[in-house]
VOVO-914298 format. One record per atom (N, C-alpha, C, O, CB): residue number from 1; atom name; x, y, z. Coordinates in nm, 2 decimals. Glycine has a CB too. Layout:
# VOVO-914298
PT   nulo   kolro        u        v        w
PT    NUM      CA        X        Y        Z
...
//
This chain:
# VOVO-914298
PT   nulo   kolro        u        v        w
PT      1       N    -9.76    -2.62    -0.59
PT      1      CA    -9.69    -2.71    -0.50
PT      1       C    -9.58    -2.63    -0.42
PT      1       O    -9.57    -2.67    -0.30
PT      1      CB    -9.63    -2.82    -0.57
PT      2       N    -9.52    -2.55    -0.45
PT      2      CA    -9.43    -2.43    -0.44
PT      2       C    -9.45    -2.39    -0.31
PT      2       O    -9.38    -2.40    -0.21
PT      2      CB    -9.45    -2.31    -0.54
PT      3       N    -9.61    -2.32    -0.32
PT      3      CA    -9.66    -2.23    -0.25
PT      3       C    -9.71    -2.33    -0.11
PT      3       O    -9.74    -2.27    -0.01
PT      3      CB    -9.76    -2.15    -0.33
PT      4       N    -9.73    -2.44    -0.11
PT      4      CA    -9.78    -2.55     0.02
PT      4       C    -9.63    -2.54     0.08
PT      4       O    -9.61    -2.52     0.20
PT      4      CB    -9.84    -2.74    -0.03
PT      5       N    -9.53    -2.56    -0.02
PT      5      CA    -9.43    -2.56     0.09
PT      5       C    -9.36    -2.49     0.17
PT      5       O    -9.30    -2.53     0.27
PT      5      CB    -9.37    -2.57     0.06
PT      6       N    -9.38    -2.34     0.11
PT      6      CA    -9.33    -2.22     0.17
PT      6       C    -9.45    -2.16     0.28
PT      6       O    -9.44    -2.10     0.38
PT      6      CB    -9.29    -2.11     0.05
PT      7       N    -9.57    -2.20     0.23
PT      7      CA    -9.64    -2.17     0.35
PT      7       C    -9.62    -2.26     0.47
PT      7       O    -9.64    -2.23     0.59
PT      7      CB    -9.77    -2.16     0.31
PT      8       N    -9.59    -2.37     0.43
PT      8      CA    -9.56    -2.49     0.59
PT      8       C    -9.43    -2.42     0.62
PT      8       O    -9.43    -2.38     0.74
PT      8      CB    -9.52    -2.71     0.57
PT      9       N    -9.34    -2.39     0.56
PT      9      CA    -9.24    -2.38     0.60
PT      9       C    -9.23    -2.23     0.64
PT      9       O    -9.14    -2.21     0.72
PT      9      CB    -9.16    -2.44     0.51
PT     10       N    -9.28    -2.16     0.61
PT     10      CA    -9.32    -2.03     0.68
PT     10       C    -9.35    -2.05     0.82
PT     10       O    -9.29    -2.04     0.93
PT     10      CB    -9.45    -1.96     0.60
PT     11       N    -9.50    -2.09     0.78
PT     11      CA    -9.57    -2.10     0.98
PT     11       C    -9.46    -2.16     1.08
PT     11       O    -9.43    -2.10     1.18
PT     11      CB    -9.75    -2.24     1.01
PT     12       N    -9.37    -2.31     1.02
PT     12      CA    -9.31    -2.34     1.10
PT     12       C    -9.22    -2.24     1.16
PT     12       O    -9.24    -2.20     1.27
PT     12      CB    -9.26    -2.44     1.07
PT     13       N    -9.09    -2.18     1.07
PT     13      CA    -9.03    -2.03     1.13
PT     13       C    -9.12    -1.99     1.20
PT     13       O    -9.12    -2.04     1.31
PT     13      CB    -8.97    -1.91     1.03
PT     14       N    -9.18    -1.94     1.20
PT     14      CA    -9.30    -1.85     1.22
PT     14       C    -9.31    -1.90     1.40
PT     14       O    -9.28    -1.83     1.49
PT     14      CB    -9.46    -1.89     1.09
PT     15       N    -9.36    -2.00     1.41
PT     15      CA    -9.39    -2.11     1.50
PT     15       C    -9.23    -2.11     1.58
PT     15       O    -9.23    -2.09     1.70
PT     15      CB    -9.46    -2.28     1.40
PT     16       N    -9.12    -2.13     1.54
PT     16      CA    -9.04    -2.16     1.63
PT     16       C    -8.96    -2.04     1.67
PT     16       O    -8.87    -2.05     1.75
PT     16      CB    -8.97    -2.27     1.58
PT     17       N    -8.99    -1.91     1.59
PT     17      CA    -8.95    -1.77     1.62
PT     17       C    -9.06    -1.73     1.79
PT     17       O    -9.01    -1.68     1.89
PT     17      CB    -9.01    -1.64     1.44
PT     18       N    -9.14    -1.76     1.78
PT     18      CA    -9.23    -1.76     1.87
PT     18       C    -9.20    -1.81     2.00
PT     18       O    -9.19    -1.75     2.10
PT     18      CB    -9.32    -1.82     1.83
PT     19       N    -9.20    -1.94     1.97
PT     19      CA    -9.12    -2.02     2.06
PT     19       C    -9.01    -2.02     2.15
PT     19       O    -8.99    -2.06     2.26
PT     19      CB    -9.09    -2.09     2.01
PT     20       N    -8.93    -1.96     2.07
PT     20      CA    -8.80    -1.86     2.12
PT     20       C    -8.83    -1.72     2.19
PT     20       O    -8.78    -1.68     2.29
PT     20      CB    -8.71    -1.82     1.99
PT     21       N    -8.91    -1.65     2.13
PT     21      CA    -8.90    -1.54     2.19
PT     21       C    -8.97    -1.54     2.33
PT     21       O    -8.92    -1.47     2.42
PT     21      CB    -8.94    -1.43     2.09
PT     22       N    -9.13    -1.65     2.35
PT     22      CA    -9.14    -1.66     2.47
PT     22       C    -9.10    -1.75     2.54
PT     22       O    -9.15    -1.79     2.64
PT     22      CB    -9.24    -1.65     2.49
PT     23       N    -8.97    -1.80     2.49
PT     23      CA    -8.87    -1.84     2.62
PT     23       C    -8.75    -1.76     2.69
PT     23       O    -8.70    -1.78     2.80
PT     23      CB    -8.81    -1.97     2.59
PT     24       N    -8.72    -1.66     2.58
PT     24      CA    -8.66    -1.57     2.63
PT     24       C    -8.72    -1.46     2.70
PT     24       O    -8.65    -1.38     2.75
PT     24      CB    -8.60    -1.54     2.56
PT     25       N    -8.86    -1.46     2.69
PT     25      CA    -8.96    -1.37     2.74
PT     25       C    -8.96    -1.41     2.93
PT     25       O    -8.96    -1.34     3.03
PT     25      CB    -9.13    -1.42     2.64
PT     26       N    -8.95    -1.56     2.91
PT     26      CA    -8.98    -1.60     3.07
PT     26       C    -8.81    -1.59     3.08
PT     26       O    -8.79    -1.57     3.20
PT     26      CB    -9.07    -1.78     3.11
PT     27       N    -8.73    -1.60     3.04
PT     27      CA    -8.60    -1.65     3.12
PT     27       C    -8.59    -1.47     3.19
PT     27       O    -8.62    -1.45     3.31
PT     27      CB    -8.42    -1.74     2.99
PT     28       N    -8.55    -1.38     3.14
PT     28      CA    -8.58    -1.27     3.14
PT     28       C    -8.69    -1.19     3.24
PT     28       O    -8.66    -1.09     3.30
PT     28      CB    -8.60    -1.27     3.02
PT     29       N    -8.83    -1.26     3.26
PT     29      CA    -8.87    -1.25     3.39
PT     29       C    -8.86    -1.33     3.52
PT     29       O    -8.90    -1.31     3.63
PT     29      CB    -8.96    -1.23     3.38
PT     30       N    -8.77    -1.46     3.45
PT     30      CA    -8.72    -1.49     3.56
PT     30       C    -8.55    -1.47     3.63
PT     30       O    -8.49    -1.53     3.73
PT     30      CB    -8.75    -1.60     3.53
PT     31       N    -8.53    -1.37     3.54
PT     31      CA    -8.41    -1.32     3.60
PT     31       C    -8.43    -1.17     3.69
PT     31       O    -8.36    -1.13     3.79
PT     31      CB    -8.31    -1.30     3.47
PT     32       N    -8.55    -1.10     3.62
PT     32      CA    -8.54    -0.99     3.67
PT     32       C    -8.60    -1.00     3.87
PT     32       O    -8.59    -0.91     3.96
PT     32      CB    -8.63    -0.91     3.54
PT     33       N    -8.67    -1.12     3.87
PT     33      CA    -8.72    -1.17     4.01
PT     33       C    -8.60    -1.20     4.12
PT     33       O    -8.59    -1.17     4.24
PT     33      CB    -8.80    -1.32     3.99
PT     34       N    -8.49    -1.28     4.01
PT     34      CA    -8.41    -1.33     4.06
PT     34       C    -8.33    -1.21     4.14
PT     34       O    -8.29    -1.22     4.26
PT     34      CB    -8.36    -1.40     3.97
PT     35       N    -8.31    -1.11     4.05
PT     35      CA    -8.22    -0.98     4.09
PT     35       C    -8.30    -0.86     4.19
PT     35       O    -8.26    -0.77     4.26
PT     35      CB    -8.17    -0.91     3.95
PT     36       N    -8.39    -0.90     4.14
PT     36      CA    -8.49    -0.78     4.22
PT     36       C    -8.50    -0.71     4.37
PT     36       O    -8.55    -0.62     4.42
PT     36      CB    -8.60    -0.82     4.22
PT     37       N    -8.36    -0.89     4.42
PT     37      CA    -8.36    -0.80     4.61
PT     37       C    -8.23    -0.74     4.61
PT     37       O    -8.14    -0.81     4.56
PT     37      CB    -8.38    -0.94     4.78
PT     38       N    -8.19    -0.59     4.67
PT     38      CA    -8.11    -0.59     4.62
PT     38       C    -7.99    -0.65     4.77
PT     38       O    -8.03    -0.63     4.88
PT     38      CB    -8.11    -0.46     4.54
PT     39       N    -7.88    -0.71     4.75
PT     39      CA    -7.75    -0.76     4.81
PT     39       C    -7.76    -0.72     4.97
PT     39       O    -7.75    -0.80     5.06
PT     39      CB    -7.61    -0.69     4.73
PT     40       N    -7.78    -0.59     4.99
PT     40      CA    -7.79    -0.56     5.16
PT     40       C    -7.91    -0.63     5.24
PT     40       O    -7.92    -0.68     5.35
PT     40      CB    -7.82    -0.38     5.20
PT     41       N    -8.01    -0.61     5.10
PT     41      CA    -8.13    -0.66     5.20
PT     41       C    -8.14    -0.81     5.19
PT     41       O    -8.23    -0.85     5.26
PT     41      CB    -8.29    -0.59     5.17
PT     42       N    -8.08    -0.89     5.12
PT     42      CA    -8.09    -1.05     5.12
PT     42       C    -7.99    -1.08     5.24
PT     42       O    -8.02    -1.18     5.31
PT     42      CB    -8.04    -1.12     4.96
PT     43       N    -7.87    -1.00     5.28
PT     43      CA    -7.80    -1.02     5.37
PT     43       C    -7.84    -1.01     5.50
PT     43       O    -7.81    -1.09     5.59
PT     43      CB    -7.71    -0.96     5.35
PT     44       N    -7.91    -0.91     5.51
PT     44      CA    -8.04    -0.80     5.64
PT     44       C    -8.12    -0.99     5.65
PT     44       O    -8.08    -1.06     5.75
PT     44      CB    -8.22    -0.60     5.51
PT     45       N    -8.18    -1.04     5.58
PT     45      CA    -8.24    -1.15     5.57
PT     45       C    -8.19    -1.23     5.65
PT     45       O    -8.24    -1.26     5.76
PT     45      CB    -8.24    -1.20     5.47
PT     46       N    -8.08    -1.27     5.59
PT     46      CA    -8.00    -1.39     5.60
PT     46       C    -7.95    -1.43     5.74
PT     46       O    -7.93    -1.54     5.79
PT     46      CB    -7.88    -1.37     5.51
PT     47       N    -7.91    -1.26     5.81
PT     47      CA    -7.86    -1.26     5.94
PT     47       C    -7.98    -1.22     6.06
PT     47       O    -7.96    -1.22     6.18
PT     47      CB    -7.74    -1.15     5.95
PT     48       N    -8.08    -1.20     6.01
PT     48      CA    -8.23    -1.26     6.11
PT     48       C    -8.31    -1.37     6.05
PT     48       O    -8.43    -1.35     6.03
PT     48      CB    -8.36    -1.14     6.13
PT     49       N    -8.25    -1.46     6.02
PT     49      CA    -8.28    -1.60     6.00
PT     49       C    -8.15    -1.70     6.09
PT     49       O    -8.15    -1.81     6.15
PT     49      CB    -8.29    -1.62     5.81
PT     50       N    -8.05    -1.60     6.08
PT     50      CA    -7.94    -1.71     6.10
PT     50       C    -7.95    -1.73     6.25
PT     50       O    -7.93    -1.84     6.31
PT     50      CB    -7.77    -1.66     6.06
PT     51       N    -8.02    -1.53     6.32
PT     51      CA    -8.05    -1.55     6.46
PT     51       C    -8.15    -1.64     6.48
PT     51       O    -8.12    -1.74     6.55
PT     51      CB    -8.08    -1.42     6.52
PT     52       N    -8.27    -1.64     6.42
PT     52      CA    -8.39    -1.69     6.45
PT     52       C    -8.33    -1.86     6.48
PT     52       O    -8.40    -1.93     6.55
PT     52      CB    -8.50    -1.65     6.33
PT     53       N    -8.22    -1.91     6.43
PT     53      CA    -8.24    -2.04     6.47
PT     53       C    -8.12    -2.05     6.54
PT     53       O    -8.09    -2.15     6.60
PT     53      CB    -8.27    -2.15     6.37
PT     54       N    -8.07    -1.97     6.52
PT     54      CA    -7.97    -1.97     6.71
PT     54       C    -8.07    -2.00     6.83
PT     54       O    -8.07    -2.09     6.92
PT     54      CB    -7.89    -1.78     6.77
PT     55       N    -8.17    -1.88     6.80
PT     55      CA    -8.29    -1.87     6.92
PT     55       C    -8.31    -2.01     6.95
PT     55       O    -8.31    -2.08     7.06
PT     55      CB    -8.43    -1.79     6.87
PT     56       N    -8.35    -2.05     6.82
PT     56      CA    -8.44    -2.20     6.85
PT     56       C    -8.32    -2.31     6.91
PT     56       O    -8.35    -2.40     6.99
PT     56      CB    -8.53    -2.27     6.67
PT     57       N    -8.21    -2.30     6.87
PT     57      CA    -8.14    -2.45     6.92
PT     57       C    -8.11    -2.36     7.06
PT     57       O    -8.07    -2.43     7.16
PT     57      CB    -7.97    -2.53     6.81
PT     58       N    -8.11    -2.26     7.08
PT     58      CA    -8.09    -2.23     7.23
PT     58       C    -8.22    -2.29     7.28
PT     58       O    -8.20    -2.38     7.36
PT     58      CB    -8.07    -2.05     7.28
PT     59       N    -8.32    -2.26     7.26
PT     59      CA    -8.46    -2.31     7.28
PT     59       C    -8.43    -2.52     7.30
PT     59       O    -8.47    -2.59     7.40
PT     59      CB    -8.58    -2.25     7.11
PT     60       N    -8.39    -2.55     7.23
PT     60      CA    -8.39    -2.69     7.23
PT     60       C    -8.27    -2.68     7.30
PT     60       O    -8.19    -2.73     7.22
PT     60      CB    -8.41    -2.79     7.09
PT     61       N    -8.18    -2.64     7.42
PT     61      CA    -8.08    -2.67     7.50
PT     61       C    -7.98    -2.74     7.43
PT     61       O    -7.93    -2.85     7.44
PT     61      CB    -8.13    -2.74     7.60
PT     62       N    -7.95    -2.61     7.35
PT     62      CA    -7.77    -2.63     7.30
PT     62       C    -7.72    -2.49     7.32
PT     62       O    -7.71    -2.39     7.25
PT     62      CB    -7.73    -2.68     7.11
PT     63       N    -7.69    -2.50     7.48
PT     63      CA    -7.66    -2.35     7.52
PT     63       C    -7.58    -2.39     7.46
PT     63       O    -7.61    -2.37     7.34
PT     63      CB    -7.65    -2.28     7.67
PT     64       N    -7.46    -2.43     7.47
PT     64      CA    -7.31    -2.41     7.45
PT     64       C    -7.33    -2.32     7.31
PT     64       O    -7.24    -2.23     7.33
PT     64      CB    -7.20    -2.58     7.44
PT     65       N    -7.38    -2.29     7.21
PT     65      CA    -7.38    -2.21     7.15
PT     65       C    -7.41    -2.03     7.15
PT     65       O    -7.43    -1.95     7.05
PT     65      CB    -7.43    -2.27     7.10
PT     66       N    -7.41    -2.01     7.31
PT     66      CA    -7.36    -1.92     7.39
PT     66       C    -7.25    -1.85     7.36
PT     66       O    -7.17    -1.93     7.40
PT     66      CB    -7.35    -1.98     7.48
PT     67       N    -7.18    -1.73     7.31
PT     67      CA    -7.05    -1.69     7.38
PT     67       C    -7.00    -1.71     7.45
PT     67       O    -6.89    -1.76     7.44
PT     67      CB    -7.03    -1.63     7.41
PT     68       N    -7.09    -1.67     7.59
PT     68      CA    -7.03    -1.72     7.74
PT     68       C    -6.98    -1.83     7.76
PT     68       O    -6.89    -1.84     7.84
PT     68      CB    -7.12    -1.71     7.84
PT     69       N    -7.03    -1.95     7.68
PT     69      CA    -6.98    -2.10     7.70
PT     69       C    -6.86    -2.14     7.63
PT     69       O    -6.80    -2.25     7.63
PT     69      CB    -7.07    -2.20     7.65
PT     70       N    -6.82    -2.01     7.59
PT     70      CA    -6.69    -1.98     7.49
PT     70       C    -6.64    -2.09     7.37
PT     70       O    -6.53    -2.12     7.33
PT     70      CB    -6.56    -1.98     7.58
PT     71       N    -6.80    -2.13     7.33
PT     71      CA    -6.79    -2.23     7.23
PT     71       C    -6.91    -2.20     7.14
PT     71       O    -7.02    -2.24     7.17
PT     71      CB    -6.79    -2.37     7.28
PT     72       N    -6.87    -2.12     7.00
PT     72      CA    -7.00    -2.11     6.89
PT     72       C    -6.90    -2.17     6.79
PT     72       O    -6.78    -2.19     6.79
PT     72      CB    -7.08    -1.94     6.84
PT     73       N    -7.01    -2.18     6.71
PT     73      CA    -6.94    -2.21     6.53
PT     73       C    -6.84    -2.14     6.51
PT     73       O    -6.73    -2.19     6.50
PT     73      CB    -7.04    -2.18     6.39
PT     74       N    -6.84    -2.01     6.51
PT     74      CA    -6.77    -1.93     6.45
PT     74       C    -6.62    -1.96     6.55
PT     74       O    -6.53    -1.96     6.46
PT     74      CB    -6.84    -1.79     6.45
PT     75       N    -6.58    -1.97     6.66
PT     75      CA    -6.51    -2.03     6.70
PT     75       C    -6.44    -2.15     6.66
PT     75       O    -6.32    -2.15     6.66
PT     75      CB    -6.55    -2.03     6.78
PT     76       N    -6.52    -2.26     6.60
PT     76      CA    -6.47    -2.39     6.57
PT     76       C    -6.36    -2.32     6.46
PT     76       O    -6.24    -2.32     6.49
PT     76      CB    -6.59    -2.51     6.51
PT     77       N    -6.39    -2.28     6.35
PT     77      CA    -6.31    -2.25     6.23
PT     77       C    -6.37    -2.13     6.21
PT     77       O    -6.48    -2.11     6.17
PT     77      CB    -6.32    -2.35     6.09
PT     78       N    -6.28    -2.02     6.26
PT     78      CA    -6.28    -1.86     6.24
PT     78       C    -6.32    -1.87     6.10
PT     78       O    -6.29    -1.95     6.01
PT     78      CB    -6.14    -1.78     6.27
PT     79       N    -6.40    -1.76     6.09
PT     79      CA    -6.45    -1.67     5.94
PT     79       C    -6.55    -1.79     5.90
PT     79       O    -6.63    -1.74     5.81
PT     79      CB    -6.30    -1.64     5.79
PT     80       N    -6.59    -1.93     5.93
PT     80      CA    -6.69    -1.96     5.81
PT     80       C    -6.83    -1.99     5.91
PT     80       O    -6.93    -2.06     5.88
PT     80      CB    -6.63    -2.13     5.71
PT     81       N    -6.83    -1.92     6.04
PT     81      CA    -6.98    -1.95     6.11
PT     81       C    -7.09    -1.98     5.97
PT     81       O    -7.07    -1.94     5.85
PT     81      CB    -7.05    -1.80     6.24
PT     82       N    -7.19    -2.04     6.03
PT     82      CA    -7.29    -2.09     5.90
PT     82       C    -7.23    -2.15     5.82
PT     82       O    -7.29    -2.09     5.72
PT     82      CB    -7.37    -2.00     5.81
PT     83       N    -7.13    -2.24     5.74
PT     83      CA    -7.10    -2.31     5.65
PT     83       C    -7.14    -2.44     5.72
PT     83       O    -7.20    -2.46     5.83
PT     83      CB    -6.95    -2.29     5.60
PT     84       N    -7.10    -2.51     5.62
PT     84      CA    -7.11    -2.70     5.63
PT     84       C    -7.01    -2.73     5.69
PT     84       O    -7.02    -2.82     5.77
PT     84      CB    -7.11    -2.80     5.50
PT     85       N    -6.86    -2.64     5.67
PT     85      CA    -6.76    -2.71     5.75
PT     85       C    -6.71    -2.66     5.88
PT     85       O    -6.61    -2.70     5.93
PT     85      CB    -6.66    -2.73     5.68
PT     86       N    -6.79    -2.55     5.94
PT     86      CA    -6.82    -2.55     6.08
PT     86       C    -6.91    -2.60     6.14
PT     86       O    -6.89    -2.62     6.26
PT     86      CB    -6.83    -2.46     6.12
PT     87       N    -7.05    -2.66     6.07
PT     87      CA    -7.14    -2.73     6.13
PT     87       C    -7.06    -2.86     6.15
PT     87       O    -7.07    -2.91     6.26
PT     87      CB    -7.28    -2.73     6.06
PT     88       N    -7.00    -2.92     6.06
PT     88      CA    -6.94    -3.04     6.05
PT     88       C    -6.83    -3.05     6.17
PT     88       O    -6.83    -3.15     6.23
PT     88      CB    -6.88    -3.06     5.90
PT     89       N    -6.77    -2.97     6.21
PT     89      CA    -6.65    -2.94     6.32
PT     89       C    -6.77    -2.92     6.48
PT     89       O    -6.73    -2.96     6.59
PT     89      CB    -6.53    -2.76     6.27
PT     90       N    -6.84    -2.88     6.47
PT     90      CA    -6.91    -2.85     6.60
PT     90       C    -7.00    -2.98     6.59
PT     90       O    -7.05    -2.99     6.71
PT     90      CB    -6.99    -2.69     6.59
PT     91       N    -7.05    -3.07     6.50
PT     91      CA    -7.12    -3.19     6.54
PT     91       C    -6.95    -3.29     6.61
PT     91       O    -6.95    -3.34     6.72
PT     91      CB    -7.23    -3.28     6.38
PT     92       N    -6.86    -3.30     6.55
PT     92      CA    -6.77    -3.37     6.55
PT     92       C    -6.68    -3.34     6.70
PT     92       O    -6.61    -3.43     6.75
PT     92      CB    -6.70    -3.34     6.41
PT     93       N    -6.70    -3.20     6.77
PT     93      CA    -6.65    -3.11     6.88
PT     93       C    -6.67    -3.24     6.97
PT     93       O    -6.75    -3.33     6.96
PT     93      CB    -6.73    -2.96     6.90
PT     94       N    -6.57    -3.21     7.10
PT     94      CA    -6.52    -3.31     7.24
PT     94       C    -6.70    -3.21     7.33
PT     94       O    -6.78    -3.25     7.41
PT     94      CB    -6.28    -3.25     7.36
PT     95       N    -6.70    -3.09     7.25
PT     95      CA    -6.79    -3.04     7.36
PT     95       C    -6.95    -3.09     7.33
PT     95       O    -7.04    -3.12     7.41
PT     95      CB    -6.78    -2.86     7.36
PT     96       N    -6.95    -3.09     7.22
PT     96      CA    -7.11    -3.13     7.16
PT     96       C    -7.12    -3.29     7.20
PT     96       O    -7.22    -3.34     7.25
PT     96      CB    -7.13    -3.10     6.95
PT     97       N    -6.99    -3.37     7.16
PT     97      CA    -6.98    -3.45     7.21
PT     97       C    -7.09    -3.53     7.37
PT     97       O    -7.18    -3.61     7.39
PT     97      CB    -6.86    -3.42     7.21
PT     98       N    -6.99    -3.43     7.44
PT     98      CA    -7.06    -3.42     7.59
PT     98       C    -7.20    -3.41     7.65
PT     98       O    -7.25    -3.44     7.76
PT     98      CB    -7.02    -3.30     7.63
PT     99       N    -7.27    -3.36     7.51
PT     99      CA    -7.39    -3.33     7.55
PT     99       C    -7.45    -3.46     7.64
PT     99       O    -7.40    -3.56     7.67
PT     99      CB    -7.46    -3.30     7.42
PT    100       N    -7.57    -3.42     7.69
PT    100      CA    -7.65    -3.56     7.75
PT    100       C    -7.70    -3.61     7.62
PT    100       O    -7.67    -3.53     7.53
PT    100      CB    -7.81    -3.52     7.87
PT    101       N    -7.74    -3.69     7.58
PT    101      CA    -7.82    -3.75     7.51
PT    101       C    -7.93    -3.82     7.53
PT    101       O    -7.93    -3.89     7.63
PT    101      CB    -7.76    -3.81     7.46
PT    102       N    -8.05    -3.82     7.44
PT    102      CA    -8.18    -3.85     7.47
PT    102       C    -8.26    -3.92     7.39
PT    102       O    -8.24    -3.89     7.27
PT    102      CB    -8.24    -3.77     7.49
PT    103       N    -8.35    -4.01     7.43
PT    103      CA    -8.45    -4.10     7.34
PT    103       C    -8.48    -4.05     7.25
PT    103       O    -8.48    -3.92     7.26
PT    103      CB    -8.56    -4.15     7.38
PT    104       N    -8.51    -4.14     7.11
PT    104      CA    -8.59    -4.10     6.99
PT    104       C    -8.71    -4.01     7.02
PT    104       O    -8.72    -3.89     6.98
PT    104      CB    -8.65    -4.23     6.92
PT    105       N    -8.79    -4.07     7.10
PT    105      CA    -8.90    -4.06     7.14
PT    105       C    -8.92    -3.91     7.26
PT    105       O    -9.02    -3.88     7.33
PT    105      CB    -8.93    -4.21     7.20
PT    106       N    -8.84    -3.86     7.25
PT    106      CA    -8.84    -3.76     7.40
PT    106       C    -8.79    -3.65     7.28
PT    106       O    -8.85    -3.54     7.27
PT    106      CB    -8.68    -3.81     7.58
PT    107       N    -8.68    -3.70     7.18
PT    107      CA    -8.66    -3.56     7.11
PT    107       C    -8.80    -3.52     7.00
PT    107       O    -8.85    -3.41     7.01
PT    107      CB    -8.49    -3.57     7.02
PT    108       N    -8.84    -3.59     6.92
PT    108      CA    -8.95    -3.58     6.88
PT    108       C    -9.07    -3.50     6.90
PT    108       O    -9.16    -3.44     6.84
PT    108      CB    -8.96    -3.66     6.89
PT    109       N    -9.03    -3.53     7.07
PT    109      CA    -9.19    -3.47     7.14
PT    109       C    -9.13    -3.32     7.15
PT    109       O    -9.21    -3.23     7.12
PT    109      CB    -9.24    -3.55     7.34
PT    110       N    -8.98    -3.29     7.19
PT    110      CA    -8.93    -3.18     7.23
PT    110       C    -8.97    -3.10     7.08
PT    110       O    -9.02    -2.99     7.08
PT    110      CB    -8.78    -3.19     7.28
PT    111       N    -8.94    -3.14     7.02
PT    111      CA    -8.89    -3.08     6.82
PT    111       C    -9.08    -3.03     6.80
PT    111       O    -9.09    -2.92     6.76
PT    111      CB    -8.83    -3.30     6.65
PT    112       N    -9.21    -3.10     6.84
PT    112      CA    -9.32    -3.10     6.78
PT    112       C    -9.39    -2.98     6.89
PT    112       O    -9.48    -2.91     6.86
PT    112      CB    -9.40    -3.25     6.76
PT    113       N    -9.31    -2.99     7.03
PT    113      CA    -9.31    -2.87     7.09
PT    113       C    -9.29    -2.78     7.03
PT    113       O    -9.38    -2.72     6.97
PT    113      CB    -9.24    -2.85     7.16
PT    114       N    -9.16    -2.74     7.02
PT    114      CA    -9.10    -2.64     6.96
PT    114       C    -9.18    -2.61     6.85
PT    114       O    -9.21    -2.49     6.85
PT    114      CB    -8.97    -2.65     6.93
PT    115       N    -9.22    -2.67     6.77
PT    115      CA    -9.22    -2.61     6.65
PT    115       C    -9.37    -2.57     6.61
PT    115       O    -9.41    -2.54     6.49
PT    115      CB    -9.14    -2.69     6.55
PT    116       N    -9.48    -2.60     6.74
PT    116      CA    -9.59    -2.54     6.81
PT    116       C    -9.60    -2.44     6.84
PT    116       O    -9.70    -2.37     6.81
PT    116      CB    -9.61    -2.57     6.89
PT    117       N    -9.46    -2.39     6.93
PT    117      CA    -9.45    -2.26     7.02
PT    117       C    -9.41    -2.17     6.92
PT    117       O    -9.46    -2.06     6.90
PT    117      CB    -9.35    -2.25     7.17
PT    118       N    -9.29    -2.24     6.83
PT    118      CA    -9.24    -2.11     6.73
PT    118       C    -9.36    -2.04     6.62
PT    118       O    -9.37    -1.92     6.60
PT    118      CB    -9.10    -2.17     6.61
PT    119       N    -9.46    -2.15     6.55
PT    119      CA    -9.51    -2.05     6.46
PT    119       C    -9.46    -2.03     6.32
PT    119       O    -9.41    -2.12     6.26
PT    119      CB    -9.50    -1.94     6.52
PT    120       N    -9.48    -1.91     6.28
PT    120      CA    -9.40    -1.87     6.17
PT    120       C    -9.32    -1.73     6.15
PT    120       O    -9.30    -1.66     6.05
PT    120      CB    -9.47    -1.89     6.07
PT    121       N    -9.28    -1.71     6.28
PT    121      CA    -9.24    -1.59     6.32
PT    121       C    -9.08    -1.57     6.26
PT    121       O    -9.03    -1.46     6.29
PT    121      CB    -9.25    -1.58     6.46
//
């Protein structure tokens, strides 16, 4: 009777040593993915993505995000261009304000344009 017990109770260790080790098996390749780009080139990324949709809201006529119009994000609140609380200050802006504004139906069509012509470039 001894021996039924220690053998269940074996496989189970046995069974939950296992268990553990291939979850630390995956956390471990899921860290090494995680780290694998290294810091310059996620940044290299980050700032031809950040252009790529400047491009595009220049494309959908929000020049004012121009220099020359002497009004970008980074302007609203120096140092945080791309955050939430410059996008939040530049929707809230007297200048964005100004914009024309347009039907549901007209931006929609403009947006399924656009995003026709862009691709996945």
């Amino acid at each position: 009777m001894d021996d039924k017990w220690l053998a269940a109770l074996d496989a189970m260790i046995h069974g939950e040593m296992d268990r553990i080790s291939q979850t630390l098996t995956q956390r471990v390749k899921e860290l090494a993915e995680l780290y694998e780009t290294p810091m310059p080139q996620l940044s290299s990324r980050a700032a031809d993505r950040e252009a790529k949709v400047y491009r595009h809201l220049e494309k959908m006529g929000f020049s004012f995000l121009d220099d020359s119009a002497g009004f970008t994000p980074s302007s609203v609140i120096a140092g945080e261009k791309g955050s939430v609380a410059a996008t939040l200050a530049l929707l809230q802006s007297p200048e964005f304000r100004k914009l024309p504004k347009a039907d549901a139906a007209e931006i929609e069509q403009r947006i399924q344009s656009l995003r026709d012509d862009w691709g996945d470039d």
